[in-house]
N, C-alpha and C positions, 0 to 999 in steps of 0.2 A: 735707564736714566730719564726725567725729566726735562723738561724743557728750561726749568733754572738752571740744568748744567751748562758750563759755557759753550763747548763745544757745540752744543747741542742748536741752543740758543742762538751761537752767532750762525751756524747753517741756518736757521730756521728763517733768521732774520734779514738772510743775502739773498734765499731761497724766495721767500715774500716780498721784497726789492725788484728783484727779476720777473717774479709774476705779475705783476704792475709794472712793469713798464719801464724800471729805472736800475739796469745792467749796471750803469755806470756806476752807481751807489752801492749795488751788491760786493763788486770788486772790492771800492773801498772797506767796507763791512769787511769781509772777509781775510784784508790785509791785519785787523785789529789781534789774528788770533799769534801773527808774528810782534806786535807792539807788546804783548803781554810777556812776551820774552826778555825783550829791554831794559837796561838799564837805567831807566825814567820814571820820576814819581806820577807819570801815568799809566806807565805800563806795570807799577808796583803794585797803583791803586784798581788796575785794570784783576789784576794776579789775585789779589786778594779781596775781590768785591765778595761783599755778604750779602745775603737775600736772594732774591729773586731776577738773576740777568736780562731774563723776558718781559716779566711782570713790568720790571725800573727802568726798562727799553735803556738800558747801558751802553748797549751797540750804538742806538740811535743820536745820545745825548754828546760824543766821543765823534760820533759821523757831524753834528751840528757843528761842533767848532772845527773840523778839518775845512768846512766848508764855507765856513767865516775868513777862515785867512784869505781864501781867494776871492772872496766880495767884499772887505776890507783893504784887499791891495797890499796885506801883508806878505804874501806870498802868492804867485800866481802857478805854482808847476803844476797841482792838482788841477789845473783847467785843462789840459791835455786828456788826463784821464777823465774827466766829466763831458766833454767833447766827444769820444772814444777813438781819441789819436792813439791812446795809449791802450792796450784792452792785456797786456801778459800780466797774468796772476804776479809772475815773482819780481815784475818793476815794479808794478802797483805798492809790493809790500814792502818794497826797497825804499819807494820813495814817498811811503806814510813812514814808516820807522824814522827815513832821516828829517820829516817832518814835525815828528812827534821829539825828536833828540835836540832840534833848534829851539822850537816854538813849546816846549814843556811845559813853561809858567805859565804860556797862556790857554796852552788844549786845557789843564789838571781844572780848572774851576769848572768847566763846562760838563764834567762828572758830578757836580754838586745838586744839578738840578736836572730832572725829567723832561724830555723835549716839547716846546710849544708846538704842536703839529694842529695850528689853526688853519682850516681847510676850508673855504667857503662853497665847494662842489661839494661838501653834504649838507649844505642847507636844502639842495634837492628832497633830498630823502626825509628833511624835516617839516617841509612846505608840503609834501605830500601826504605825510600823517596829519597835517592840519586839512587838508582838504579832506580826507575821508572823515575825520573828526566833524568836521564842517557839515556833515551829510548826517548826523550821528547825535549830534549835541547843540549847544546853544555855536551861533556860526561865528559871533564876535568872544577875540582874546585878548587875554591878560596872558603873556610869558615871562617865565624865567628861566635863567640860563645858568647851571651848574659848570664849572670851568671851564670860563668861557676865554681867559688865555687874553686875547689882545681884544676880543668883542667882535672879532670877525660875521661869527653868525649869531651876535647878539643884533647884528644889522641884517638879519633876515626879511625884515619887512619892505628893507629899499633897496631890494632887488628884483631883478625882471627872470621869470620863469618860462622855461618850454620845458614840459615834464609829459613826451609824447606830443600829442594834437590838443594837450591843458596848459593853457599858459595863467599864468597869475604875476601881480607884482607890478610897481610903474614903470611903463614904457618907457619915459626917457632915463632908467638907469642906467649908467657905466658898467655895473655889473651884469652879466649876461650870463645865469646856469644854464646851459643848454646839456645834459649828460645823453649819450645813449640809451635810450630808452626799451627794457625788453618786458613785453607782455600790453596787454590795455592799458591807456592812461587814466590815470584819477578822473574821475569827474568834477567839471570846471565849477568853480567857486560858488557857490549860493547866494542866492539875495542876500544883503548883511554880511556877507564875508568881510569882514575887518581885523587887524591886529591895532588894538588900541594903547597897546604897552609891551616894549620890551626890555627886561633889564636882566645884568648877569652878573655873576661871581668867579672870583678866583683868588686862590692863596697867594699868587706871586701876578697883576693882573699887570699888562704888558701897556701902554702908550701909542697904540699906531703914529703918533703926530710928532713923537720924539724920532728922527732920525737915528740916531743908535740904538735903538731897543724896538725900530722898524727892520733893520738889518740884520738885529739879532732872529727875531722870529723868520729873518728868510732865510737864517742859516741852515733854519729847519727844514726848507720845502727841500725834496731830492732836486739834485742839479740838474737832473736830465729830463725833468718835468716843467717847461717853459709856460704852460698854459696854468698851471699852479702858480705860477711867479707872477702873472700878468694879474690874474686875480686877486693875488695878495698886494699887487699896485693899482688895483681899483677901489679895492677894501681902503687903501690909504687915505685917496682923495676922498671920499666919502666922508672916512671918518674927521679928512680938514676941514669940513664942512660942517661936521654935526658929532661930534663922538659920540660913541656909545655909550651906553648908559651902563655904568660899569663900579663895583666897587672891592673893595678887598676883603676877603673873607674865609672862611670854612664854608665849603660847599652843607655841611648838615645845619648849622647854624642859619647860613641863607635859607634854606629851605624852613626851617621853621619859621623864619623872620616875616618871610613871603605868604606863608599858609595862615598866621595870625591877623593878614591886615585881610579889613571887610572887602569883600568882593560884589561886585556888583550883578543886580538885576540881569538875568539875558547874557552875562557874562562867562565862558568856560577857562577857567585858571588852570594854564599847565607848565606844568614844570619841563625843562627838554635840554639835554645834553646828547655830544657824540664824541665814541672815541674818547672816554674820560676816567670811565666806570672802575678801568681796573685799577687806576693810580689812587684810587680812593681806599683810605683803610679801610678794615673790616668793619669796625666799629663804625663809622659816618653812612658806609652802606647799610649796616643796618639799621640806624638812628633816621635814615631818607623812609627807607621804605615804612618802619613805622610811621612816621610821620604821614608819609603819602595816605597809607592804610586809614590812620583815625583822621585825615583830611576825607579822606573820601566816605565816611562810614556819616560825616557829617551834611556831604553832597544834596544835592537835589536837581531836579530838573530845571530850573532855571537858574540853578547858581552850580554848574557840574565841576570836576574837579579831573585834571589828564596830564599825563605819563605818556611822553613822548621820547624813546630813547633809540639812538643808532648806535651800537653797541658789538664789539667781537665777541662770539658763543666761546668760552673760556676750551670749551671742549672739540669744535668745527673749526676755529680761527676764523669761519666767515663771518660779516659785518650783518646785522641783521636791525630791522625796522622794527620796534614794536610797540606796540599802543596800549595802551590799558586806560579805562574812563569810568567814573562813578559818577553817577547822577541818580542815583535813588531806585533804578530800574533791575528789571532782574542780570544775573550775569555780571554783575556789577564790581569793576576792576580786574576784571577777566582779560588775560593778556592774551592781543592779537598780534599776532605774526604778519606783517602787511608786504613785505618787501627784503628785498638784500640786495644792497650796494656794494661799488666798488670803495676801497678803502678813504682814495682823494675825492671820489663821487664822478668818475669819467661814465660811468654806467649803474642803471639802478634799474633791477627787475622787481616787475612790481605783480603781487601777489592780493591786493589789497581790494579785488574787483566782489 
């Protein structure tokens, strides 16, 4: 069996929980495969999901609103288990089931849509492909960001970076990626290193500044990842300050919109998402890469075009860095493998020397 079968699936998905760092969440995951038993139009909808359980991250979207009640103040009993006061498998699922039997109306929406897992510890990994980029092509960008969710790391540029003994980014931000670092660091920014523009997309794009659709996207961080939380409340302030540059869209549609407007002089345009690729239908994924492809066949050396993406290998489950750049030269759009990260970015080895 595949990894769309549920069994399969919710193991894989409690398994990769626990490997990162977040036991407490696995339990819960794990308890979902008794809610499918239930007599609940969650656990009916759970019983009968069509598609892809892994692919639709089901597990995940189901873990999001368990974890809303207890940061809403709807209910607080799952705080025990997110603590690991509680760590027996059969309470755990005792006390998601009678969770899911109270609170029905309001878990079953949160099946409707794929989880915002905005994560600003992979801007590491993203900050990094621009710096060897930087070594590579013209050192000043133009970005865009393919679902970019709440604009988390559409604010890449006002954050402060230690990626290794390379720091990049202004010093006085609130935001601080500091990840583990394993291998050499990038080599530190180049004369001209600048990001002159960042903007993003998304189908359902999220409000940092709204209080209720800030707490929905924390329903997403795992509970038992506190340094994830902080970040996603630094992201906040920020964004009270300046939002993001952000609009509603089809991620293939952006992408053409962005590659038709003139670029400039000196300028390297690149497109950059993480952690996205696989929610995207078939059709948009291959409607980008054309795109990218006769964007880049148009490329030149002072006007280059770049493919920045942090991505899980459909076939490895690890998280991998890769770059691709056309600027007229030979090799051109030749995908580099520079690095692989951790999934929320707590460590990132880096490949890219």
């Amino acid at each position: 069996m595949g990894l769309e079968e549920f069994e399969t699936a919710l193991a894989w998905q409690a398994r990769h929980a626990e490997e990162n760092g977040a036991p407490c969440t696995a339990r819960v995951i794990r308890a979902l495969a008794r809610v499918r038993e239930t007599d609940t139009a969650t656990g009916r909808r759970i019983a009968g999901w069509q598609g892809l359980t892994l692919k639709d991250a089901m597990p995940l979207r189901i873990a999001g609103g368990l974890h809303h009640l207890v940061l809403s103040g709807e209910d607080d009993r799952l705080a025990r288990v997110y603590s690991g006061q509680i760590t027996d498998d059969g309470q755990v699922e005792r006390l998601v089931c009678e969770l899911v039997e109270t609170f029905d109306h309001l878990l079953l929406p949160w099946l409707d849509t794929p989880p915002q897992t905005n994560e600003a510890g992979r801007s590491a990994s993203i900050m990094a492909g621009l710096l060897w980029l930087a070594q590579r092509s013209a050192p000043r960008f133009e970005l865009f960001e393919i679902g970019a969710s709440a604009g988390v790391n559409t604010m890449l540029d006002r954050y402060r970076y230690r990626l290794g003994d390379t720091e990049a980014g202004p010093e006085s931000s609130p935001m601080r990626i500091e990840p583990e670092w394993r291998g050499d660091p990038p080599l530190a920014p180049p004369a001209g290193f600048a990001i002159s523009s960042v903007r993003g997309c998304d189908v359902a794009p999220i409000d940092l500044t709204d209080p209720e659709s800030a707490l929905r996207l924390k329903a997403y961080v795992w509970p038992d990842a506190p340094a994830r939380m902080a970040r996603i409340d630094a992201a906040i302030a920020l964004a009270e300050e300046h939002k993001p540059d952000l609009v509603r869209q089809s991620a293939d549609a952006f992408v053409a919109e962005m590659l038709a407007r003139p670029q400039q002089q000196g300028t390297t345009r690149a497109l950059f998402h993480s952690i996205v690729w696989q929610y995207l239908p078939g059709s948009a994924q291959e409607a980008i890469k054309a795109a990218m492809e006769q964007a880049g066949q148009r490329a030149t050396r002072d006007r280059p075009i770049a493919w920045v993406a942090l991505e899980t290998d459909p076939e490895t489950f690890r998280h991998e860095l890769k770059v691709r750049c056309w600027d007229g030269a030979d090799q051109n759009g030749e995908t580099h493998l520079i690095g692989r990260a951790h999934p929320h970015g707590a460590w990132v080895e880096w490949l890219g020397a």
